[in-house]
N, C-alpha and C positions, 0 to 999 in steps of 0.2 A: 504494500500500500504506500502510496505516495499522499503526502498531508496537501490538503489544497486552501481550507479555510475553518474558520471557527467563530461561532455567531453565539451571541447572551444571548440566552432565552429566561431568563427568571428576571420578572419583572421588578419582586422585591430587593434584590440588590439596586436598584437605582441607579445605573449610569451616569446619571449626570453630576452625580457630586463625587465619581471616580472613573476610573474606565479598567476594562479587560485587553487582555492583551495575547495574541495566539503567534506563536514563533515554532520553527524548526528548532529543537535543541542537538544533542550532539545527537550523531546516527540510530535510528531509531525512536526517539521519542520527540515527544511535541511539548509543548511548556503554553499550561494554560496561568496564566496569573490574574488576580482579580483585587483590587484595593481600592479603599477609599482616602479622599485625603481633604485634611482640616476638621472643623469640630461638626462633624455626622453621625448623627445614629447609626449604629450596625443595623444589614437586613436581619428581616426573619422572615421565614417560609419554609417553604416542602416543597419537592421537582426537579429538575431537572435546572440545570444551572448552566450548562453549554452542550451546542450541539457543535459538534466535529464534522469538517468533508473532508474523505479521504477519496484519492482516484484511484482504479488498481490496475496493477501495473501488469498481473497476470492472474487466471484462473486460481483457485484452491480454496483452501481453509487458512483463519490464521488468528494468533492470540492477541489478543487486547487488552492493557490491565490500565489501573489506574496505583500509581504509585507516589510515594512521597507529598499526600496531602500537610497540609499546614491549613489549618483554620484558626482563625482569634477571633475574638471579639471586642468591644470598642477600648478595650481598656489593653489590648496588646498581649492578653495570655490566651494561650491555645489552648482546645477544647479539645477532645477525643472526636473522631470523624471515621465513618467505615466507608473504606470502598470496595463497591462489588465488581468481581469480574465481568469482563467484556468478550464478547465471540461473534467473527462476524464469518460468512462466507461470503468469499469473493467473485464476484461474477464477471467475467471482463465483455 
């Protein structure tokens, strides 16, 4: 899979008083970051938080994970956060 784009979809984080941010990281992974910045409420909600486009580069199966989350809240300490795995088939 080749990464092409990545779009906020959770309304309660609020864009405007931060932004997202979607990058190539080193081979193989994508680096989703998400922050706000000056004196803002943290979000709250439930859903989905980004949606990911990947293009594929050939036929098969292949793993998808989500790794090395960081979550905080407005005061700068991080929360416990699970992510579940990802599987997609690829269809060229």
């Amino acid at each position: 899979l080749e990464f092409v784009s990545g779009q906020q979809v959770a309304a309660f984080l609020n864009p405007a008083s931060g932004y997202f941010e979607f990058k190539n990281g080193k081979p193989g992974t994508v680096v989703v970051a998400v922050t706000k910045e000056g004196p803002v409420p943290g979000g709250s909600g439930q859903g989905s938080v980004a949606r990911l486009s990947f293009k594929a580069k050939a036929a098969g199966t292949c793993s998808l994970s989500i790794a090395d989350v960081s979550l905080m809240n407005d005061q700068g300490q991080e929360f416990h956060s699970v992510a579940r795995p990802i599987s997609a088939v690829v269809v060229r």
